[in-house]
C-alpha positions in Angstrom: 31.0 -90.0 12.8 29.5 -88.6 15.9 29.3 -85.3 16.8 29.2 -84.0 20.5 25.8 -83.5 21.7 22.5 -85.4 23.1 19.0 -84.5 23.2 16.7 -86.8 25.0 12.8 -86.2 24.0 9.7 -86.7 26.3 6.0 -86.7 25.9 4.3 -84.7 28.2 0.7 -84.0 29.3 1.7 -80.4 29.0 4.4 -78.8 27.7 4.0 -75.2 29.3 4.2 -77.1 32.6 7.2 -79.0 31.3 9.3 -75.8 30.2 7.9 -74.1 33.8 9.4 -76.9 36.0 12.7 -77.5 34.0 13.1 -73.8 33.6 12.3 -72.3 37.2 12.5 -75.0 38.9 15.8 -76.7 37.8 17.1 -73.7 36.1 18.0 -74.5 32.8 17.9 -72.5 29.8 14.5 -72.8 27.1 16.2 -73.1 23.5 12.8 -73.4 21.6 9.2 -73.6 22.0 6.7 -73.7 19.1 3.0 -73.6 20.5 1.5 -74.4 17.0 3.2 -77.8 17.5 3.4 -77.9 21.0 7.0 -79.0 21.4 9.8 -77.2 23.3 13.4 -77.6 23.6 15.3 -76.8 27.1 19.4 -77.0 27.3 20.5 -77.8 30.8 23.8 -77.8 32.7 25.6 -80.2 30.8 27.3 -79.1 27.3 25.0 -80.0 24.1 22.5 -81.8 26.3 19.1 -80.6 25.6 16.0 -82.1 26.9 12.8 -82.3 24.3 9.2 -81.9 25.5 6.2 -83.1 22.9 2.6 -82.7 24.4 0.7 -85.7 24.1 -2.7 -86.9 24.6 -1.3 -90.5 26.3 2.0 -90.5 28.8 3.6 -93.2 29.5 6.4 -92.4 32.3 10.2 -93.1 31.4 11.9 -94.8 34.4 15.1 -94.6 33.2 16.8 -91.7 34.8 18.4 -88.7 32.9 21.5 -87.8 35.3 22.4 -84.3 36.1 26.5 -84.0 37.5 26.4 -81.7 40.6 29.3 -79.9 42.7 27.5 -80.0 46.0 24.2 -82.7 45.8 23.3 -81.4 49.3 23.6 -78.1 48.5 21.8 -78.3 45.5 19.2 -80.6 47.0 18.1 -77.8 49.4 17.6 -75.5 46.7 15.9 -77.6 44.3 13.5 -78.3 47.4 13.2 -74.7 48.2 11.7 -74.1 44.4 9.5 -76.3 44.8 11.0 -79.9 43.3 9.8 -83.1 45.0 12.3 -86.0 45.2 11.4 -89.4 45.9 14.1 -89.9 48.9 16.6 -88.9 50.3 20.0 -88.3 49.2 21.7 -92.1 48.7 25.7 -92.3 49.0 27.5 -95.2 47.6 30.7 -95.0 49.5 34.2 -94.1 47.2 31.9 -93.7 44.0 28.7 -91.3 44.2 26.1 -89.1 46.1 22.6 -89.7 44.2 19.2 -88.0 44.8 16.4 -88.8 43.3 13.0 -86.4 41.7 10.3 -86.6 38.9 8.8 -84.3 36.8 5.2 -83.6 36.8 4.7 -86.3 34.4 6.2 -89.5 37.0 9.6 -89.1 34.3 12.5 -90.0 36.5 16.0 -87.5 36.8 19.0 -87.9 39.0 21.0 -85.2 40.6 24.7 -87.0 41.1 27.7 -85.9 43.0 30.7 -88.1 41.8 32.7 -88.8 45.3 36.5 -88.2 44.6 39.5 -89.2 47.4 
C-alpha cells in the first residue's frame, strides 16, 4: 500500500532563507523551487526523504524534531558549526543506544543530528 518515501512540509517566513540554510549549511540537495508560489523542495541524506518549505505570512515553530542518522555526530557537529549552524547544546549521549545533537532552523523548527551507538 505504501510506497518508500517521506516528505515532511514546513511553513517558513522565507523560503530563500530556508533553501540557503538546508542547502549550504546542512548540505542537502534542492529538488524544486517555484518562486511564483513560493514553495521549495530539498532531499537530504536519507533515501526518499525530502523536506518541504511553504512561505508563510504566520510561523508557528514545529518542536518535534526531524532526525538526521550520522556516521560521526562529532565530526559532523564541528562542521555543521563551522558553516555557520547553531545548536541548542551540546552533544547528549545516551549510553549503549545514541549520540544526539541538537539545532534549529532560522524559523525555531527543531532537527536532530543522531549517531546510533553500536557494541
Amino acid at each position: 500500500m505504501y510506497k518508500s518515501g517521506l516528505t515532511i512540509w514546513y511553513n517558513v517566513k522565507s523560503m530563500d532563507e530556508s533553501v540557503k540554510y538546508f542547502t549550504e549549511g546542512l548540505g542537502f540537495s534542492l529538488d524544486f523551487k517555484d518562486e511564483e508560489q513560493r514553495i521549495a523542495m530539498i532531499t537530504t541524506n536519507t533515501k526518499d526523504y525530502c523536506i518541504g518549505f511553504a512561505e508563510a505570512e504566520t510561523i508557528a515553530p514545529v518542536t518535534s524534531s526531524a532526525v538526521f542518522e550520522v556516521e560521526d555526530i562529532e565530526k559532523t557537529y564541528v562542521e555543521l558549526k563551522e558553516r555557520g549552524i547553531q545548536f541548542t547544546g551540546e552533544i547528549e549521549t545516551i549510553p549503549n543506544l545514541v549520540k544526539l545533537a541538537t539545532f534549529q532552523d532560522p524559523d525555531g523548527n527543531s532537527f536532530e543530528l543522531s549517531q546510533t551507538l553500536t557494541d
